[in-house]
Biopython code that builds the backbone (N, CA, C, O; Angstrom):
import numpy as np
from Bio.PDB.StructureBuilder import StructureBuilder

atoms = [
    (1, "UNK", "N", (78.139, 90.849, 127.059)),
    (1, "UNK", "CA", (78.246, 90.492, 125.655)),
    (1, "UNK", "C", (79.509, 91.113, 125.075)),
    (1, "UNK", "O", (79.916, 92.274, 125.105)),
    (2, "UNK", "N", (79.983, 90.068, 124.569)),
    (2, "UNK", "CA", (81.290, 90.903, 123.846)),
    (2, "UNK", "C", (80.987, 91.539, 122.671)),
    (2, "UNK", "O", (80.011, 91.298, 121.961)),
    (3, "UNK", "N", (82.087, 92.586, 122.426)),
    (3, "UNK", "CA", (82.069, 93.932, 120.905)),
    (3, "UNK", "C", (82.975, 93.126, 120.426)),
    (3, "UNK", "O", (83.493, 93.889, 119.611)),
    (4, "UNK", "N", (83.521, 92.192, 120.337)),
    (4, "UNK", "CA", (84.522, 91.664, 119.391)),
    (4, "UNK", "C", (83.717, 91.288, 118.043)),
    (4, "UNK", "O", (82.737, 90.570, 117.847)),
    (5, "UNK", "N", (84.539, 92.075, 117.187)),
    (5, "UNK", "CA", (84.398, 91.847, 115.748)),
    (5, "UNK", "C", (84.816, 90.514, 115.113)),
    (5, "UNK", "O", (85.912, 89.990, 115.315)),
    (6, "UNK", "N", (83.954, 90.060, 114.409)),
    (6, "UNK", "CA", (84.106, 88.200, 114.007)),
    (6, "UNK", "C", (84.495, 88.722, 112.969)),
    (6, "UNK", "O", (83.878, 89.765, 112.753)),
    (7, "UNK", "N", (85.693, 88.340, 111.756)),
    (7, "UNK", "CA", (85.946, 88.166, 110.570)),
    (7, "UNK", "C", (85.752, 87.018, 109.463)),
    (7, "UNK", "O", (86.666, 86.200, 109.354)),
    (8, "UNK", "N", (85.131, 86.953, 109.006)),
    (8, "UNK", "CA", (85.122, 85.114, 108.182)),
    (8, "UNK", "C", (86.394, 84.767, 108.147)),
    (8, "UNK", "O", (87.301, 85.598, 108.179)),
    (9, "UNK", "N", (86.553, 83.645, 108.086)),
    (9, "UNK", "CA", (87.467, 82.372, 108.129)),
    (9, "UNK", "C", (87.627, 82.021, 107.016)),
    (9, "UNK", "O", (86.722, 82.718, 106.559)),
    (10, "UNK", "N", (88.103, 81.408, 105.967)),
    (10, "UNK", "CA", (88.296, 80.556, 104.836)),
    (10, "UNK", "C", (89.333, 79.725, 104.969)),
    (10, "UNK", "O", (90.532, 79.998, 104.931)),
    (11, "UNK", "N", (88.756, 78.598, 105.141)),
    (11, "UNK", "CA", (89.648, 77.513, 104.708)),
    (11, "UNK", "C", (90.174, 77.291, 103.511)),
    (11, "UNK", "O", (89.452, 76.999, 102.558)),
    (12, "UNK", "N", (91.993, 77.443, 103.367)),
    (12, "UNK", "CA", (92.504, 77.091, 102.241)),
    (12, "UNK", "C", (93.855, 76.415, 102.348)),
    (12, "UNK", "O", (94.939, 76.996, 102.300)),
    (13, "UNK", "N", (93.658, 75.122, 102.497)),
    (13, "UNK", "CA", (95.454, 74.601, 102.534)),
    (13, "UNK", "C", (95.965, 74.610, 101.512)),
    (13, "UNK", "O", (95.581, 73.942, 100.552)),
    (14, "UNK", "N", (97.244, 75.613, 101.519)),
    (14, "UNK", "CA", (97.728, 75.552, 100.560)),
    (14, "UNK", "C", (99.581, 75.770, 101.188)),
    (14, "UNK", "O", (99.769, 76.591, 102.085)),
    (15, "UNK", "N", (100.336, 75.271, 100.830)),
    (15, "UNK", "CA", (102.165, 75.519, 101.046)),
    (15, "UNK", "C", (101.983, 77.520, 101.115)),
    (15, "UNK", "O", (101.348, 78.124, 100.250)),
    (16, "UNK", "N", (102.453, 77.996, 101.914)),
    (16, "UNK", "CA", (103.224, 79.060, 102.082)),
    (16, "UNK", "C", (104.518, 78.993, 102.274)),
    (16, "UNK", "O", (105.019, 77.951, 102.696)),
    (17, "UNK", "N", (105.359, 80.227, 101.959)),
    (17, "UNK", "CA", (106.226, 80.824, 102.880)),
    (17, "UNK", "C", (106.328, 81.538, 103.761)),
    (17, "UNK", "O", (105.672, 82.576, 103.672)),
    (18, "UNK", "N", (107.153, 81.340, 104.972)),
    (18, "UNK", "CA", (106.949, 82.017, 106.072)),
    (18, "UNK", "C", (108.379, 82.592, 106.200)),
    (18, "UNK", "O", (109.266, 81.814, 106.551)),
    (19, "UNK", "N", (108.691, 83.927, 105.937)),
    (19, "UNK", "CA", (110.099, 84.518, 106.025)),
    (19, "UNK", "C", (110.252, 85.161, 107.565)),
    (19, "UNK", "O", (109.543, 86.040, 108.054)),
    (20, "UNK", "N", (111.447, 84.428, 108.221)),
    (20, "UNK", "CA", (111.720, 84.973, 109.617)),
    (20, "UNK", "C", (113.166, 85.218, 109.464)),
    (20, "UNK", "O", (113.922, 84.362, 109.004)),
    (21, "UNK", "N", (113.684, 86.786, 109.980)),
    (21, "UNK", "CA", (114.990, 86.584, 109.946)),
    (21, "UNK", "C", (115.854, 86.273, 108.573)),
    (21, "UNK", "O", (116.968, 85.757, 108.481)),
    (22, "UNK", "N", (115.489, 86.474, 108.143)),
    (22, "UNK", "CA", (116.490, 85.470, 106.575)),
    (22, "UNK", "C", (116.342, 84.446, 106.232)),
    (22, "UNK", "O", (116.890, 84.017, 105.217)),
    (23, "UNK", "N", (115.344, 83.558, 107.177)),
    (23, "UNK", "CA", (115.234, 82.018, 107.304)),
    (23, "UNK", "C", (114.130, 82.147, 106.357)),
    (23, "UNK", "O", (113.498, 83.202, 106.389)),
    (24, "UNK", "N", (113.798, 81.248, 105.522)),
    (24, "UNK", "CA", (112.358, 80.454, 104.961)),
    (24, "UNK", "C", (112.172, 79.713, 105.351)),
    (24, "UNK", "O", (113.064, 78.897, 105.581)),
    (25, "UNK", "N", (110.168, 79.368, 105.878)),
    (25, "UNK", "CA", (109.614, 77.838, 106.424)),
    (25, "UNK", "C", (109.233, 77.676, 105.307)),
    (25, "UNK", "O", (109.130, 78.660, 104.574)),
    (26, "UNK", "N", (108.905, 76.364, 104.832)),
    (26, "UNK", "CA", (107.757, 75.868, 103.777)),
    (26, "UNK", "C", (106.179, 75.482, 104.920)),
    (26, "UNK", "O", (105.796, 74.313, 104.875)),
    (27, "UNK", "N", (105.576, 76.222, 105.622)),
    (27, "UNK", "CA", (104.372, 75.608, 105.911)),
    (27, "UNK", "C", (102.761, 75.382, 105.322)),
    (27, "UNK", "O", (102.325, 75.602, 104.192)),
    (28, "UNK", "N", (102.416, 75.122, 105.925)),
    (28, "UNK", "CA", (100.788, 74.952, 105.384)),
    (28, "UNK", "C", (99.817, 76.130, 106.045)),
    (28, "UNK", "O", (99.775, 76.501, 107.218)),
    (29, "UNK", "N", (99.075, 76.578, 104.939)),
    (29, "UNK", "CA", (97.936, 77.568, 105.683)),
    (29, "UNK", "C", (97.084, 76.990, 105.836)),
    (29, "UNK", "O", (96.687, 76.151, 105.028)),
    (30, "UNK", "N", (96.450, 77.299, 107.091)),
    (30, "UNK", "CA", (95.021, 76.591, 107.428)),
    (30, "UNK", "C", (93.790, 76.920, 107.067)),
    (30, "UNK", "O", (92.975, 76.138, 106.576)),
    (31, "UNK", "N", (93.508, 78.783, 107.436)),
    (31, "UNK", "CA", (92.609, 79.579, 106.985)),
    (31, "UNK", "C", (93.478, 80.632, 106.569)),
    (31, "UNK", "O", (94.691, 80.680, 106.366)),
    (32, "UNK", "N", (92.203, 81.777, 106.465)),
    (32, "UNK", "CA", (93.127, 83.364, 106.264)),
    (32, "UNK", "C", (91.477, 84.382, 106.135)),
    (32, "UNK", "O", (90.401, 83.909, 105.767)),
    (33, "UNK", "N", (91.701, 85.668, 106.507)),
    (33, "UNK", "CA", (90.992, 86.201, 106.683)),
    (33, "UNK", "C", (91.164, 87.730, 106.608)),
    (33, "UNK", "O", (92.027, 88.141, 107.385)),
    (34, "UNK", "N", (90.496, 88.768, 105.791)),
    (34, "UNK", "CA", (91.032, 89.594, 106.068)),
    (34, "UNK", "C", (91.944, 90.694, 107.263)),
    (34, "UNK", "O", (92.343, 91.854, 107.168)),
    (35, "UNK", "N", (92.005, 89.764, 108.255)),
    (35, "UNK", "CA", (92.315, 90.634, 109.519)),
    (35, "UNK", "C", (93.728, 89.596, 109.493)),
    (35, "UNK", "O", (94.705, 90.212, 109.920)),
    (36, "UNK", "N", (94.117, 87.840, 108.995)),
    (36, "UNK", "CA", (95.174, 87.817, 109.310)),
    (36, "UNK", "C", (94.832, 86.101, 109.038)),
    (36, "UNK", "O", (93.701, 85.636, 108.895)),
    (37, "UNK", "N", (96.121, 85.328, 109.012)),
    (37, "UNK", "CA", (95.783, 83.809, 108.609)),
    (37, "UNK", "C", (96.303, 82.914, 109.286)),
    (37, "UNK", "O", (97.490, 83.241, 109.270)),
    (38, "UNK", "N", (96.183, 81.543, 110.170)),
    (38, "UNK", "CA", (96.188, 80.554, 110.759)),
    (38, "UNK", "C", (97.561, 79.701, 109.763)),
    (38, "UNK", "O", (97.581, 79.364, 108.580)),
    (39, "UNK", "N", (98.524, 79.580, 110.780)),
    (39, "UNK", "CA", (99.684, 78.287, 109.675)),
    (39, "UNK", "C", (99.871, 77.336, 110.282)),
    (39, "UNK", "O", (99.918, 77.427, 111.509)),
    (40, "UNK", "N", (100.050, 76.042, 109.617)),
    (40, "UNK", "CA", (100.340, 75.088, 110.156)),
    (40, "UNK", "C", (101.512, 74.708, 110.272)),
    (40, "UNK", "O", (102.137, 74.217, 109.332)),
    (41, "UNK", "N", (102.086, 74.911, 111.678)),
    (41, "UNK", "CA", (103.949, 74.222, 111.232)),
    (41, "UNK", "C", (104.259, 72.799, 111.294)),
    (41, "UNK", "O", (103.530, 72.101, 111.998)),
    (42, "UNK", "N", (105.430, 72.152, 110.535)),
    (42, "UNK", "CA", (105.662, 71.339, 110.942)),
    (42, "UNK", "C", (106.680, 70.906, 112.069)),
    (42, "UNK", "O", (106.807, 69.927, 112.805)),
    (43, "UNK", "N", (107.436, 72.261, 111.828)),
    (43, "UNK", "CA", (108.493, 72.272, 113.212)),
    (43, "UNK", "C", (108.479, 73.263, 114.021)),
    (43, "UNK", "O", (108.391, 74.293, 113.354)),
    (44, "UNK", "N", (108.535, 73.558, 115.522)),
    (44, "UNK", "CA", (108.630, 75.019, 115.587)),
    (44, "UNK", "C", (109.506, 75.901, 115.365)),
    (44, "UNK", "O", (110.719, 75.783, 115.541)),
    (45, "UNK", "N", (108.683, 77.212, 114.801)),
    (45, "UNK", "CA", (109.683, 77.987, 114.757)),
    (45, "UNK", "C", (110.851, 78.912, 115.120)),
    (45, "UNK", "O", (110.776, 79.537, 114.061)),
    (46, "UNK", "N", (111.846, 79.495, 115.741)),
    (46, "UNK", "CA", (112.227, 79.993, 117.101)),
    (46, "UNK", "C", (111.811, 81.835, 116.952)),
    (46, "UNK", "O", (112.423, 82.781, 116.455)),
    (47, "UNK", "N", (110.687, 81.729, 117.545)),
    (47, "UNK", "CA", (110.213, 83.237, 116.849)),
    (47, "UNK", "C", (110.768, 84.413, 118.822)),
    (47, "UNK", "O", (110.391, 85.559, 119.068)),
    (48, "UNK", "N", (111.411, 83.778, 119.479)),
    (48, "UNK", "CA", (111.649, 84.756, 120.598)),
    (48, "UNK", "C", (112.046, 86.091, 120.257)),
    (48, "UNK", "O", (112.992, 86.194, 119.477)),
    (49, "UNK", "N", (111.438, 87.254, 120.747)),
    (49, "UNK", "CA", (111.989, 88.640, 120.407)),
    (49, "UNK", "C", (111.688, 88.788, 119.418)),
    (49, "UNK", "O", (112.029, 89.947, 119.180)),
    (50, "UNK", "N", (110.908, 88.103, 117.950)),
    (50, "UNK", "CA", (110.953, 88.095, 116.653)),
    (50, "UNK", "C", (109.782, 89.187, 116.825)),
    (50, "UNK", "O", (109.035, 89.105, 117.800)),
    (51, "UNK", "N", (109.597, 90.406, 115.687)),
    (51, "UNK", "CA", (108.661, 91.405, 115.545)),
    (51, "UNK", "C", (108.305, 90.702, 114.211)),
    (51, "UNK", "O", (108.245, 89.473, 114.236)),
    (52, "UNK", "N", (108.024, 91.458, 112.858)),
    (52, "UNK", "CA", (107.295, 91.366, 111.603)),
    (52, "UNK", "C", (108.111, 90.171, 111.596)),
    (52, "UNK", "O", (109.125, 89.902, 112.240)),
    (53, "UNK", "N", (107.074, 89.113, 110.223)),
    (53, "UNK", "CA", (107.847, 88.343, 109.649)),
    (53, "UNK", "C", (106.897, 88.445, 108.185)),
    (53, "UNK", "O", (106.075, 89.323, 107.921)),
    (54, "UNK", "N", (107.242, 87.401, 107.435)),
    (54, "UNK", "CA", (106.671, 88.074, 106.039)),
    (54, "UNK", "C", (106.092, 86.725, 105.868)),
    (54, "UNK", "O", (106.609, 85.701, 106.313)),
    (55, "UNK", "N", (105.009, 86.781, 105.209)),
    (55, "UNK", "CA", (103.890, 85.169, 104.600)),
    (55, "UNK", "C", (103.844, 85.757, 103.050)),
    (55, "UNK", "O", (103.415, 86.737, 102.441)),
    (56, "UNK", "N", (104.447, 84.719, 102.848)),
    (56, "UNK", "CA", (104.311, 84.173, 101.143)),
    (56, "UNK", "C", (103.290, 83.424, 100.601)),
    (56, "UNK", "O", (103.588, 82.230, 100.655)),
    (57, "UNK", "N", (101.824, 83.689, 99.924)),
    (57, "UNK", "CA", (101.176, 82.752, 99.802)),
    (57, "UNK", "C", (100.998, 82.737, 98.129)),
    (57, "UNK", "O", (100.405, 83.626, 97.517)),
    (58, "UNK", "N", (101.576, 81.645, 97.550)),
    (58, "UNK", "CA", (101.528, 81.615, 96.412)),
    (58, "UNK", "C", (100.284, 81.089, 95.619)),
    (58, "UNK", "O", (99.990, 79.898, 95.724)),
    (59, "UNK", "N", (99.383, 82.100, 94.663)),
    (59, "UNK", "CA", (98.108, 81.858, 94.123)),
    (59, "UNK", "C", (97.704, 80.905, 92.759)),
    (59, "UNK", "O", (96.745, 80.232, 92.383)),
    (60, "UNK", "N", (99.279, 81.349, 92.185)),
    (60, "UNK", "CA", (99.739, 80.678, 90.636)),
    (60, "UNK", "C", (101.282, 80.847, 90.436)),
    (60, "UNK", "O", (101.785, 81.574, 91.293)),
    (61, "UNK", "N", (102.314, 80.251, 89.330)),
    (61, "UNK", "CA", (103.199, 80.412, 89.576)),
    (61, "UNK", "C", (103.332, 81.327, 88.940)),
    (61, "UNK", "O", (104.269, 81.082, 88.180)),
    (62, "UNK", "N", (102.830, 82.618, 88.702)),
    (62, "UNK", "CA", (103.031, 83.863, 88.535)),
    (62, "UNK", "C", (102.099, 84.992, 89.285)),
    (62, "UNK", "O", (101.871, 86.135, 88.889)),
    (63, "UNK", "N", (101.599, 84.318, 90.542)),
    (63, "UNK", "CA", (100.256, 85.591, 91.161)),
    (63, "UNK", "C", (100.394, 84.991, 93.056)),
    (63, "UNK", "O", (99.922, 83.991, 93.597)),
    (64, "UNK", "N", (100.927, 85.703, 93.406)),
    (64, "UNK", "CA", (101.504, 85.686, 95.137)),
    (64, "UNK", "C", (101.064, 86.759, 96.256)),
    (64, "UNK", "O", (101.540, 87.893, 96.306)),
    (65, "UNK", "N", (100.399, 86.415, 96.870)),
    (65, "UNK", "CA", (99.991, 87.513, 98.422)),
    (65, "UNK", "C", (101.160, 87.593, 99.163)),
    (65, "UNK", "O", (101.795, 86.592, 99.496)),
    (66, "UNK", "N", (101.552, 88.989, 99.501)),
    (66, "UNK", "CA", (103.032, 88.799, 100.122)),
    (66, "UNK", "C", (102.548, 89.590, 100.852)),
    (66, "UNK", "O", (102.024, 90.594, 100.370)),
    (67, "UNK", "N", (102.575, 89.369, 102.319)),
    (67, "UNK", "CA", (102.157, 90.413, 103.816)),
    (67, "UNK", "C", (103.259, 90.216, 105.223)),
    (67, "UNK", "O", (103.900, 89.257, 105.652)),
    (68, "UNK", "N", (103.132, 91.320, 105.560)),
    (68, "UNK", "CA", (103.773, 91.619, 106.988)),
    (68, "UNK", "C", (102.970, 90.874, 107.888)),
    (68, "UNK", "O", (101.773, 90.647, 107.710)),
    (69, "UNK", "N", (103.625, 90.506, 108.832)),
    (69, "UNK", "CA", (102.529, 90.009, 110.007)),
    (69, "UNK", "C", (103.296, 90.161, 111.096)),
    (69, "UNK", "O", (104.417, 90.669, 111.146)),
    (70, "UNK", "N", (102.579, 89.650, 112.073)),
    (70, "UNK", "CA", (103.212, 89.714, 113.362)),
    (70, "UNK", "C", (102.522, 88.271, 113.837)),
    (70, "UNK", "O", (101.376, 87.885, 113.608)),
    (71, "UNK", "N", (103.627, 87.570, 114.602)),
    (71, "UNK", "CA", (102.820, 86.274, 115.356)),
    (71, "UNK", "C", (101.840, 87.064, 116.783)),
    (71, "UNK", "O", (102.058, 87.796, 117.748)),
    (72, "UNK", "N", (100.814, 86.424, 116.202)),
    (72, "UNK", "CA", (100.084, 86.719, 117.289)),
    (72, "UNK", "C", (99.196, 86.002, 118.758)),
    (72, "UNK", "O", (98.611, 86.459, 119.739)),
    (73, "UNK", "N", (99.591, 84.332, 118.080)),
    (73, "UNK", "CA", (99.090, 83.693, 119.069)),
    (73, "UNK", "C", (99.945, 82.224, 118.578)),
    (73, "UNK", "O", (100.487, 82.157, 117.475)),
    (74, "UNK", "N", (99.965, 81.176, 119.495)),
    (74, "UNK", "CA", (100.465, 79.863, 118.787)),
    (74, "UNK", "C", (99.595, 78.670, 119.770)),
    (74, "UNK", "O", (98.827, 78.778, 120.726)),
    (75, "UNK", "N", (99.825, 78.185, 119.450)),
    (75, "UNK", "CA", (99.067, 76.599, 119.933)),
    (75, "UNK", "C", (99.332, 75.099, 119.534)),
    (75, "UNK", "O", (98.407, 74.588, 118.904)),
    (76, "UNK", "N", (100.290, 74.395, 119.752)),
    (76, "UNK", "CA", (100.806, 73.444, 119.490)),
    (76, "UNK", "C", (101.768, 73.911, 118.270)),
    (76, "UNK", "O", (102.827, 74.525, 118.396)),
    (77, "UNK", "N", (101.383, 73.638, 117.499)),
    (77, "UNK", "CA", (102.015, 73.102, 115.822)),
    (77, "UNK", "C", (101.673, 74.240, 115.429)),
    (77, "UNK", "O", (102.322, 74.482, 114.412)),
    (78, "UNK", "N", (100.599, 75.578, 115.836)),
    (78, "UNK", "CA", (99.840, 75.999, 114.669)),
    (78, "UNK", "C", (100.478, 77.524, 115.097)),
    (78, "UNK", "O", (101.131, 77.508, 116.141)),
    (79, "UNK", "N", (100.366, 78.777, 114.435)),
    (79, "UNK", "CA", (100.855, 79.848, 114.823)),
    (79, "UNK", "C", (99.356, 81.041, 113.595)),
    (79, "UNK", "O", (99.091, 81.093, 112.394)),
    (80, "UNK", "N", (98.960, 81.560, 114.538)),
    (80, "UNK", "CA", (98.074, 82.740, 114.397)),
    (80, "UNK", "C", (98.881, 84.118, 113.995)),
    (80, "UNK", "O", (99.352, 84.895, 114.826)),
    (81, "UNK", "N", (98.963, 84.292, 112.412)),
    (81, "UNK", "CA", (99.557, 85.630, 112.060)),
    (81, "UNK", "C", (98.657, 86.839, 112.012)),
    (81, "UNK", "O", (97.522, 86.711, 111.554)),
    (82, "UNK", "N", (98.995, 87.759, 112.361)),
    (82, "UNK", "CA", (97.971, 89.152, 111.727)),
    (82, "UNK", "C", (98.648, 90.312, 110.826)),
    (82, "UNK", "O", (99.705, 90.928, 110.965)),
    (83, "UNK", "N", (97.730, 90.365, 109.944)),
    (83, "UNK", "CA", (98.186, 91.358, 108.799)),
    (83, "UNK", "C", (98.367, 92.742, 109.129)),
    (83, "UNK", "O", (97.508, 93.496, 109.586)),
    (84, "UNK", "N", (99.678, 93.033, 108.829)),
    (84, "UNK", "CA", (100.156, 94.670, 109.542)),
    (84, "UNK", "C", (100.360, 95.231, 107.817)),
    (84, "UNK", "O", (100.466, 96.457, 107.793)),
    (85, "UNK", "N", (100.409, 94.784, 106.849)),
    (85, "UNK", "CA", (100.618, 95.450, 105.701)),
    (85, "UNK", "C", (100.533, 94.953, 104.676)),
    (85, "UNK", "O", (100.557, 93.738, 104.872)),
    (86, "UNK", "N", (100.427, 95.200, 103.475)),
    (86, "UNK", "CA", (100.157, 94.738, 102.354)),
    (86, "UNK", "C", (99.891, 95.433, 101.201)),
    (86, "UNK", "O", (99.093, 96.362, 101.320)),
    (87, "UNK", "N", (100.421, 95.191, 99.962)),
    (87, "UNK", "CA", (99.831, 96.303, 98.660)),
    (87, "UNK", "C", (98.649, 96.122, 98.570)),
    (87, "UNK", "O", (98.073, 95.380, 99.365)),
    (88, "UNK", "N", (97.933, 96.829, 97.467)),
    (88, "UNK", "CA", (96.768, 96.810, 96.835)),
    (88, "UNK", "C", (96.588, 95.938, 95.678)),
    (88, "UNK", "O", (95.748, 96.033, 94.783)),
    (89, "UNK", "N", (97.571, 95.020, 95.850)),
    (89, "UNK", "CA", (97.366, 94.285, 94.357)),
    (89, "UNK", "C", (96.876, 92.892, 95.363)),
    (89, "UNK", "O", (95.966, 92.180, 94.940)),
    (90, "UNK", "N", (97.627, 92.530, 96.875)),
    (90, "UNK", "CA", (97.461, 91.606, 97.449)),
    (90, "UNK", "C", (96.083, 91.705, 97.586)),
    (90, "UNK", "O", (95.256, 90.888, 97.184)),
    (91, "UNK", "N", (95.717, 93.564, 98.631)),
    (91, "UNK", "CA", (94.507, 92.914, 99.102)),
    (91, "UNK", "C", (93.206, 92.722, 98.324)),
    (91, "UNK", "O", (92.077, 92.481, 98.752)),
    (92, "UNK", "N", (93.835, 92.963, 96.535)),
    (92, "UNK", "CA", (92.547, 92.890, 95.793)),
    (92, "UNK", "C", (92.332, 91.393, 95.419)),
    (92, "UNK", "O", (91.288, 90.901, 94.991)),
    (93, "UNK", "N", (93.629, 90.699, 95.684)),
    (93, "UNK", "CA", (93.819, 88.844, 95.068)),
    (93, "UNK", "C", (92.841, 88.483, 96.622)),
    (93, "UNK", "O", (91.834, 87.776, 96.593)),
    (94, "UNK", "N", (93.386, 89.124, 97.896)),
    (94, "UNK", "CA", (92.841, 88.688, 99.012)),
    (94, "UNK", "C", (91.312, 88.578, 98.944)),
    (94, "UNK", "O", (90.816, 87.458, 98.823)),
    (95, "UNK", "N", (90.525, 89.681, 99.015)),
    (95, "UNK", "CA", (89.366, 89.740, 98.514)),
    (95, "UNK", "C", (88.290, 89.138, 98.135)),
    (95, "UNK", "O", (87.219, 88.828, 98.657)),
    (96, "UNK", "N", (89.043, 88.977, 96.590)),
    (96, "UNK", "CA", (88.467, 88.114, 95.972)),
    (96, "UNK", "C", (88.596, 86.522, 96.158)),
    (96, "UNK", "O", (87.770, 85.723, 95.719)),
    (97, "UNK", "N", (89.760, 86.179, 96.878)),
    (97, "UNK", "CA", (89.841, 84.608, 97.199)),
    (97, "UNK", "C", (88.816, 84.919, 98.282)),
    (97, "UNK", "O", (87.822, 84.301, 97.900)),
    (98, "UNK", "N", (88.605, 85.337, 99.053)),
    (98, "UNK", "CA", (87.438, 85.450, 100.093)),
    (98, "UNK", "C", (85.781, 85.042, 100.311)),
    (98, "UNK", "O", (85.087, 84.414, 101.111)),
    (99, "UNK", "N", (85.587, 86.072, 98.668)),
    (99, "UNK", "CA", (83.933, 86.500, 98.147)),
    (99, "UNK", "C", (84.411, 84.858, 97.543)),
    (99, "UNK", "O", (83.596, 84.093, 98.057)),
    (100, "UNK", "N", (85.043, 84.335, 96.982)),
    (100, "UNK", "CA", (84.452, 83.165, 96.490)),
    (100, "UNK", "C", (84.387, 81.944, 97.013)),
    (100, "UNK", "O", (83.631, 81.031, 96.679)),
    (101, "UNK", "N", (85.230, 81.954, 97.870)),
    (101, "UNK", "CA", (85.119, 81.207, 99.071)),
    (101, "UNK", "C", (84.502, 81.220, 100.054)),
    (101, "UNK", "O", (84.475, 80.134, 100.632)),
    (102, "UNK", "N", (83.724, 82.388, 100.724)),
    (102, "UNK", "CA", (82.669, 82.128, 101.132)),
    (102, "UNK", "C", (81.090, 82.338, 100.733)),
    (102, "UNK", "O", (80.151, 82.110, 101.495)),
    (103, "UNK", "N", (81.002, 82.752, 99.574)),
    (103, "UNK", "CA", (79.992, 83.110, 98.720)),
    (103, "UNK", "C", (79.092, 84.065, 99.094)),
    (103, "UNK", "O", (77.915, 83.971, 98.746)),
    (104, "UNK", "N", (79.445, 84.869, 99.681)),
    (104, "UNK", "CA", (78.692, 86.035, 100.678)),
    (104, "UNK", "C", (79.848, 87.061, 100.167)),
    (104, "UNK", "O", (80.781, 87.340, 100.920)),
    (105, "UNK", "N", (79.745, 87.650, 98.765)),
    (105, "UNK", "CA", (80.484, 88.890, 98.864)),
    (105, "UNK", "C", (79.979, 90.148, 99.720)),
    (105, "UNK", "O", (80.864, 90.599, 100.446)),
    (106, "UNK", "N", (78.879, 90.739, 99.782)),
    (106, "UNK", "CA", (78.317, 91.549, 100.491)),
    (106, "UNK", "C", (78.784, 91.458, 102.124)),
    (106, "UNK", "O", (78.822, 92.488, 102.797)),
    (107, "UNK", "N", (79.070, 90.375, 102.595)),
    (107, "UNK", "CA", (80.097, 90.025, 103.964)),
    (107, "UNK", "C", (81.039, 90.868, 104.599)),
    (107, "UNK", "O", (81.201, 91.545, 105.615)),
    (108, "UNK", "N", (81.943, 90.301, 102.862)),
    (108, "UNK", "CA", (83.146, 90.447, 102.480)),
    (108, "UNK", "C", (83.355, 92.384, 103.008)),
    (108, "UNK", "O", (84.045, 92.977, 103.838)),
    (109, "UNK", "N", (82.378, 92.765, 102.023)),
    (109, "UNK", "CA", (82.353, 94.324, 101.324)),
    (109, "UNK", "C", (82.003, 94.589, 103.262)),
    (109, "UNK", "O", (82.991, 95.023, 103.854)),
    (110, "UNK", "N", (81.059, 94.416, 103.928)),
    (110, "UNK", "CA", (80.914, 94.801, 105.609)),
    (110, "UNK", "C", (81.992, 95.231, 106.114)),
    (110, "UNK", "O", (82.183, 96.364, 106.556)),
    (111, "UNK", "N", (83.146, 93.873, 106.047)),
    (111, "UNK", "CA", (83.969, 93.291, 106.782)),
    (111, "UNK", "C", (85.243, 94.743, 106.553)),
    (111, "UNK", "O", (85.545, 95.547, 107.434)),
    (112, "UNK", "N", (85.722, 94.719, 105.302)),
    (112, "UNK", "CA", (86.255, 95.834, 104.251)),
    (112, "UNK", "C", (86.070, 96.893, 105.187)),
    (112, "UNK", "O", (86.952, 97.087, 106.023)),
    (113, "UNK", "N", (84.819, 97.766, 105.163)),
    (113, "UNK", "CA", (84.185, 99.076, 105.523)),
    (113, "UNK", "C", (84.645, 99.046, 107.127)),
    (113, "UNK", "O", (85.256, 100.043, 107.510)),
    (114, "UNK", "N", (84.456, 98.224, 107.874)),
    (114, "UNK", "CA", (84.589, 97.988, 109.107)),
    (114, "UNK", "C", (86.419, 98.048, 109.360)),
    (114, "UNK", "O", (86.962, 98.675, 110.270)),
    (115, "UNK", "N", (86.984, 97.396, 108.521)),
    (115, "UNK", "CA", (88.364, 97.103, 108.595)),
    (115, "UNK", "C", (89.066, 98.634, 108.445)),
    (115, "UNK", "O", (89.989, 99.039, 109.152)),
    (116, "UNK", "N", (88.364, 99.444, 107.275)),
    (116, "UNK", "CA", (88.788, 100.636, 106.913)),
    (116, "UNK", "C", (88.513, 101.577, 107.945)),
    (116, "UNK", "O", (89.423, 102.365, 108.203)),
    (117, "UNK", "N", (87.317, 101.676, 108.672)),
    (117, "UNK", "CA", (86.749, 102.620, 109.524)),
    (117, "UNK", "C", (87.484, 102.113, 111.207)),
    (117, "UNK", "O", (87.259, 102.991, 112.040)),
    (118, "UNK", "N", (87.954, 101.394, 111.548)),
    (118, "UNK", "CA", (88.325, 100.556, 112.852)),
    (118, "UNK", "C", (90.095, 101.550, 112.157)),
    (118, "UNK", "O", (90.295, 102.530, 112.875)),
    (119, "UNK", "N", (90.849, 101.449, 111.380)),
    (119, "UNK", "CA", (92.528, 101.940, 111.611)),
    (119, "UNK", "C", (92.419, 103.398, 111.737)),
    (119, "UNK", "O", (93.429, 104.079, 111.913)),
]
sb = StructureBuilder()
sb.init_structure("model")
sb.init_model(0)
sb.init_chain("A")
sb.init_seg("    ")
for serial, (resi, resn, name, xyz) in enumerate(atoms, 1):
    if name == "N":
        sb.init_residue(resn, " ", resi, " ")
    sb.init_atom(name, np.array(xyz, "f"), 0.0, 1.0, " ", f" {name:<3s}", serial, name[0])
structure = sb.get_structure()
């Protein structure tokens, strides 16, 4: 039996930015999760040797999740980021897009405790 820790998923397409290098993508997010979020590209990107890159996910045109990531997996079109950093203003917008999207805040709050106690 595996110990792998499941994180909820939320589906949210919405346009990101994906900053590599100096470059900006315009892609699509698929999900996102507190541990890290699924993008959809439309072209690939040339990420060889590439370490952090930065995801722009804009909430309103004045309220934006801005995180470090690292590519962590890809599969056709799609590229698997994971969250290496972030303020406290993100991961409180994060959060809460979460608890309401999956309607299980108490999950959410597990997931949190686990995330905090696991670094």
């Amino acid at each position: 039996m595996s110990n792998k820790r499941h994180f909820e998923r939320v589906f949210f397409g919405t346009e990101v930015i994906l900053e590599v290098e100096g470059q900006r993508y315009k892609e699509k997010l698929v999900d996102i999760s507190l541990k890290g979020a699924l993008i959809s590209m439309d072209q690939p990107i040339p990420l060889s040797g590439i370490g952090e890159c930065r995801l722009v996910i804009r909430l309103s045109d004045d309220v934006a999740m801005l995180f470090k990531t690292l590519p962590v997996h890809f599969e056709e079109k799609r590229m698997g980021l994971k969250f290496v950093e972030a303020d406290t203003e993100t991961l409180a917008h994060l959060r809460r897009l979460l608890e309401l999207n999956t309607g299980d805040p108490e999950e959410i709050e597990r997931e949190l405790h686990f995330l905090v106690s696991d670094s």
